[in-house]
N, C-alpha and C positions, 0 to 999 in steps of 0.2 A: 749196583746199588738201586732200592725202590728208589718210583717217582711215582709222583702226581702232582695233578694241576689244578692252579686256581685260575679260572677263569674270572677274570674282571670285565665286571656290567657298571653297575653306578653304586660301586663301592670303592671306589679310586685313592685306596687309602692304606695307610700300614697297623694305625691305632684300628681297637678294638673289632677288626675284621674278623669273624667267626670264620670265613671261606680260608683264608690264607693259614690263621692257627689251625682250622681241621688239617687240610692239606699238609700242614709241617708235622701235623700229629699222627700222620698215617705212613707218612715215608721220609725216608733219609735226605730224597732231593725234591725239589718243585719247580715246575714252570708259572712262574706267577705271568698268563699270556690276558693279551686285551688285542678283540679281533677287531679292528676298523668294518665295521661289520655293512658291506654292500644293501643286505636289507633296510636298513636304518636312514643310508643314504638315498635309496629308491622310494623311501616313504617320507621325506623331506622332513624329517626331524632334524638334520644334521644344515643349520643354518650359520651365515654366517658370525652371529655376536656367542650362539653356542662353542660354534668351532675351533673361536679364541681360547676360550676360556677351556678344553676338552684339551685343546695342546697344552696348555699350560699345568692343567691336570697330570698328565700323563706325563710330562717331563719332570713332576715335583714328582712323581709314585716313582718313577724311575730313580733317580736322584737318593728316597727316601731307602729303596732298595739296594741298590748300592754299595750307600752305608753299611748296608747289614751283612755285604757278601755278596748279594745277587743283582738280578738284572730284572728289565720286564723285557721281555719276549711279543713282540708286535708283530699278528698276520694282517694279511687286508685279503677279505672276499667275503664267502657265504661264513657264517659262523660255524653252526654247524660242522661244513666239510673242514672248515680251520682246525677246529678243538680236536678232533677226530685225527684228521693227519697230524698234528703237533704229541697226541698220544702214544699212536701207533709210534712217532720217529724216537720217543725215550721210552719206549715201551709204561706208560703210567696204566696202570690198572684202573685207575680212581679222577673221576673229575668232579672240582667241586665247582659253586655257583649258587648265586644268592638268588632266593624267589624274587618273582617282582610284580607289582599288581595289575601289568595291562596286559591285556589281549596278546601281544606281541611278546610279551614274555613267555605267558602260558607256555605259545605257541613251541617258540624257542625250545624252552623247557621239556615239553612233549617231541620235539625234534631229535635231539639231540638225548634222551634215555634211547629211544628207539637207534638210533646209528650208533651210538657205544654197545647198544646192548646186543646188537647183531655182531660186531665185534668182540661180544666177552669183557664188556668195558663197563663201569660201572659210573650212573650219574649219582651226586648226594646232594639236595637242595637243600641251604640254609637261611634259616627265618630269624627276624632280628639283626637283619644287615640293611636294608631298606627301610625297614621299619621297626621302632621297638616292639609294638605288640603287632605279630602278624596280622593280617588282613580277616582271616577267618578265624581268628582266637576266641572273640565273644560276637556273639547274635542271639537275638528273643527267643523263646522259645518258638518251636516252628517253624523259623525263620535262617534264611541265610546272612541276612546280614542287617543292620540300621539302618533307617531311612532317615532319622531324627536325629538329631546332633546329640540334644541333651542326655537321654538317656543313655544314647553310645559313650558319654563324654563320662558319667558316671560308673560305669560297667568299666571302662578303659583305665580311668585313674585306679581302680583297685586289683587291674590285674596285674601278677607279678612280671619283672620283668627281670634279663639277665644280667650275670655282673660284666663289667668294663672288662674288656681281656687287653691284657698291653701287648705293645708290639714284641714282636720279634727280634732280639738281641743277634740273631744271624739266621741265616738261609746259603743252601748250596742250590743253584741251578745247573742241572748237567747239560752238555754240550747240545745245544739246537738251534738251529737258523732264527735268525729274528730282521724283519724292517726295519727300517732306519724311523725314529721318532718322528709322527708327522707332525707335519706345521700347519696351523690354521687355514692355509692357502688350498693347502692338498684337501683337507675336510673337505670345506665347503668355501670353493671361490666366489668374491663376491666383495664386496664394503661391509666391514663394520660398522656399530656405533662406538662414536670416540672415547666416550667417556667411560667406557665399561671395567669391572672390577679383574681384580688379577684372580686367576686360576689356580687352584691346589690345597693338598693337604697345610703345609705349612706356614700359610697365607689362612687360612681357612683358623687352624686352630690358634694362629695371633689376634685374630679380630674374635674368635668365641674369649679369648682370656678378657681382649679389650672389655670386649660385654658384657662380661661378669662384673671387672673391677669396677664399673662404675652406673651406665645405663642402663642396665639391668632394672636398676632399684625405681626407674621413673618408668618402667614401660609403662602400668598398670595407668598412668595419668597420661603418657605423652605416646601409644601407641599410633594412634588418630589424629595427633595436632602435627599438621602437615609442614609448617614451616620449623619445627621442632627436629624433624626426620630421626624421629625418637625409635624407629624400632631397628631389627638385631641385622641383619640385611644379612641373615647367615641363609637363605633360603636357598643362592645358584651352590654352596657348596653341601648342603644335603640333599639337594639334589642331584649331583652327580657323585655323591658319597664321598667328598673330600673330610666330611665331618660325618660321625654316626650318632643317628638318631639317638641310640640306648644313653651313648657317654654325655650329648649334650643335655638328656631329661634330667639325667641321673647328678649334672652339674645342679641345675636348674631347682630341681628338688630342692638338695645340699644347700643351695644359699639362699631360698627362701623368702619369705616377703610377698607383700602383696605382689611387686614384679613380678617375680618370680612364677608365681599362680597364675597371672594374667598369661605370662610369655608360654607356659606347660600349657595353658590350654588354648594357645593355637600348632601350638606343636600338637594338637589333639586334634585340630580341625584337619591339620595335613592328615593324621593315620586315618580319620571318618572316612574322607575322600577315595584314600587309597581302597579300602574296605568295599566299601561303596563299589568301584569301579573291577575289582576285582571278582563280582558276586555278579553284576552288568557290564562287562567288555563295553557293549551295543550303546552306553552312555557315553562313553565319546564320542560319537557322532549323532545318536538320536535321543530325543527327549528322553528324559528319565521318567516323567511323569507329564505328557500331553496334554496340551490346551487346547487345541483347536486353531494355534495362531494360521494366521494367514497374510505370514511378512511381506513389508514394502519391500517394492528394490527402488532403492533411492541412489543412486552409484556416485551424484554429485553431494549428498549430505555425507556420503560414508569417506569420500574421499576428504572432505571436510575434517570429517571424524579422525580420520587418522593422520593428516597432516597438524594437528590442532588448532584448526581455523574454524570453529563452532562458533562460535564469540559468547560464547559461556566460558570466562578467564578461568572459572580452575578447574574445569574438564577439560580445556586446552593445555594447561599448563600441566596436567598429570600426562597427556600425551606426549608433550615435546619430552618432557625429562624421561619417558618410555624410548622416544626416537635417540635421545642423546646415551643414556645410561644402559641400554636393554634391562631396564630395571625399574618398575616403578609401586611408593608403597602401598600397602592394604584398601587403606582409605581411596585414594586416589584410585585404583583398581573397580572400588565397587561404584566410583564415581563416574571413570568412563561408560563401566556396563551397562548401569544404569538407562545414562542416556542414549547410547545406541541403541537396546533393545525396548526400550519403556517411551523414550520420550521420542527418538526419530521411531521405534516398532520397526525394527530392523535385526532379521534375523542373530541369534547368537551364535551362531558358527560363523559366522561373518566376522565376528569381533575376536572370538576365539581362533581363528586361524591370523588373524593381524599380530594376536598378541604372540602367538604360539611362533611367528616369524622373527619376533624381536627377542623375549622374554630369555634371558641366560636361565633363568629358574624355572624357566616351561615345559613342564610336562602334562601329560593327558590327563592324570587323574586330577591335580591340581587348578590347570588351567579350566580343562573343561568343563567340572563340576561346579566351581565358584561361578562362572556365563551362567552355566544353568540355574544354581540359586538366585541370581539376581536377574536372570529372566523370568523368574518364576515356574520353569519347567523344571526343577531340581529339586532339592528337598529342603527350602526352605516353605517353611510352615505360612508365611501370609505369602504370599505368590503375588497378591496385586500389587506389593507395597513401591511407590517410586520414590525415589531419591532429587527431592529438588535444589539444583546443584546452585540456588542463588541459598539457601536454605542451610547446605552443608559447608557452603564458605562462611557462611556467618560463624556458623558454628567451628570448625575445623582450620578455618585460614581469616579468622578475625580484623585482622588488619592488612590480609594481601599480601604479607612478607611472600609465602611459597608462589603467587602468583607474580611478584615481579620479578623473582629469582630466574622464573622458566619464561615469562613472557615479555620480551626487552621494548615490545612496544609500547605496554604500559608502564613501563620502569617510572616515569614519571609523575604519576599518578599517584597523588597519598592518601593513604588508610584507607577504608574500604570501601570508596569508591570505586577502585581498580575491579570491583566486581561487576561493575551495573555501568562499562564506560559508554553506553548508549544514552545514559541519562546526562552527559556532557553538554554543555555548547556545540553547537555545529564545527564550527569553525576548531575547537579543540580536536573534535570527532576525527575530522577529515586530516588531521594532520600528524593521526596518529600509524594509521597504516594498519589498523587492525579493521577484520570484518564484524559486520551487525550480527546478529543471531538466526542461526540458519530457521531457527523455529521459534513461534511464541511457545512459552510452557504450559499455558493452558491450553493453547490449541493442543497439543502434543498429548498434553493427558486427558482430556477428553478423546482424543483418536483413538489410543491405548485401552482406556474403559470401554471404548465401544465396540472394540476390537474382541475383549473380554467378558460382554456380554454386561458389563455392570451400567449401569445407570452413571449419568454425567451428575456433577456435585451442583 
């Protein structure tokens, strides 16, 4: 009987996988395999609040598999040499496998036609498993790829995309060795954060129905109101493909409403990014577009920064709910970055490699692209613009709900005082156990403007 293989990357799913239906549409049998891939772990992606969530992954694809007749087939080493000898051992002509937009995909990708094809083996890469519209689908003319949101954002909304393909009603896997299911430990040993979400397909598309049937319809007013925690928190499982981009736009579309528009077009800023990142590898680690900065090292502010003891309450308090949940939302996100690279001027790969340690939803194109727009070394259009985080509590956490939630030393503290608890009595002050503010914020933005060549206000 034909085989061929699906190779599983961060498509860890049975619905609408294009890799798995080609694969069942080319031969009689499939090895649906996912390498524990030693590169991955060599390059410390594979941390511990990921690694939860990755097992948990892998045992619902397993599970979902199953069901239909088959298995998943687990190597652990180089990728490459795995997919290669798991071919050779069912003799598959054919391996399939979804693009992906980093460097390290490329790479993969380029690896692995070359070792099939010295074998007589055939790679097929598929697009619209990672992302609805591939990475290089639309760009200006002349151009490789957007550097500007808006106008990719327009380009993007009117390209077609494809239809939902349903799962698989059954699969044969023919007889080949497989590892035993790893458990988070074996990933990547270590401590998790406690509060972190469950893992998988099936978990994944229970919370997309939740968030249709009802929140959906508020994102558009409560994406940014932080004590709200109004948005889809579907980001760790399109990220490691427990949920596909195509089916959740193509929900999204279908139900409509200002929500609905609001929530598509940050599903728009994730594919920018990807785009983005796949046209410049070299953006994940270096400026996308160059200031000149010439960052502090501050190592007792940044320690500050990441334990959430800033004493600016809801930059701290978007970190602790980061340290508890490896998850924390949009707002809160742009409001850490903010301040470590704008107002301490401290480098963004400093903040980026913190977050890339916690974040269940972190990956390179996402993580490090957003650091870079809010350092201003990305492609956001005002580069100098800062975030004053006494300024976005008013606005965003009004009365300090999200701040006493994550910060129990101000629990006591009512309405929005909890923002500003330096302006306390002494005697209040000191009995609350919180620290003063590592920095005043006009000292901080005048360091920053000067830094950037702008005139002080």
């Amino acid at each position: 009987m034909s085989a061929a293989v699906a190779l599983f990357t961060a498509d860890l799913r049975v619905h609408d996988n294009p890799v798995l239906r080609s694969a069942l549409a080319s031969a009689e049998q499939v090895v649906p395999l996912f390498v524990v891939d030693s590169g991955v772990a060599a390059a410390g992606f594979l941390v511990p609040n990921r690694a939860v969530f990755l097992a948990d992954a892998l045992a619902a694809l397993d599970a979902a598999l199953r069901a239909r007749g088959g298995r998943l087939v687990v190597r652990h080493g180089d990728v490459v040499e795995e997919t290669c000898r798991v071919a050779e051992e069912t003799g598959a002509p054919t391996v399939h496998v979804a693009a992906g937009p980093s460097g390290y995909a490329a790479r993969r990708e380029s690896r692995l036609r070359a070792a099939l094809g010295r074998a007589g083996r055939e790679l097929r890469v598929h697009d619209g498993v990672v992302t609805a519209v591939a990475p290089g689908a639309v760009a200006p003319s002349g151009k490789d790829h957007y550097a500007v949101f808006t106008p990719y954002f327009r380009r993007w909304q009117a390209q077609p995309v494809r239809d939902v393909l349903p799962a698989p009603r059954a699969l044969t896997v023919p007889p080949v060795r497989s590892d035993a299911l790893p458990s988070a430990a074996s990933l990547a040993p270590g401590t998790a954060s406690p509060g972190l979400p469950e893992g998988g397909e099936k978990v994944g598309r229970e919370r997309l129905r939740r968030w249709e049937a009802g929140p959906l319809d508020a994102y558009a007013r409560q994406h940014d109101d932080l004590p709200a925690d109004g948005t889809s928190r579907l980001s760790p499982y399109l990220h490691f493909g427990c949920l596909s981009p195509v089916e959740v736009l193509h929900r999204a579309r279908r139900h409509g409403g200002a929500g609905a528009d609001a929530f598509v077009r940050q599903l728009a800023w994730r594919e920018f990014h990807h785009q983005m990142l796949a046209a410049r590898p070299d953006a994940g680690r270096h400026d996308y577009r160059p200031r000149g900065d010439h960052w502090r090292h501050a190592p007792e502010e940044v320690a500050a920064w990441r334990e959430g003891r800033t004493g600016y309450p809801i930059v701290d308090a978007g970190m602790r709910q980061l340290l508890h949940e490896g998850w924390m939302p949009g707002r809160a996100r742009l409001l850490a970055a903010s301040f470590l690279t704008k107002t301490l001027y401290v480098d963004w790969r400093v903040g980026a490699a913190h977050f890339l340690d916690l974040l269940v939803d972190g990956d390179v194109a996402n993580n490090q692209l957003n650091w870079q727009w809010v350092a201003g070394t990305g492609s956001d259009t005002r580069p100098q613009r800062v975030l004053n985080p006494l300024a976005q509590a008013r606005r965003f956490d009004p009365r300090g709900d999200y701040v006493r939630r994550w910060v129990p030393e101000l629990a006591g503290i009512e309405g929005a005082a909890v923002h500003r608890p330096w302006l306390l009595p002494a005697a209040a002050r000191d009995g609350l156990g919180y620290p003063g503010p590592v920095v005043d914020l006009a000292e901080g933005l005048a360091r920053f403007r000067r830094a950037r060549g702008e005139p002080a206000p």
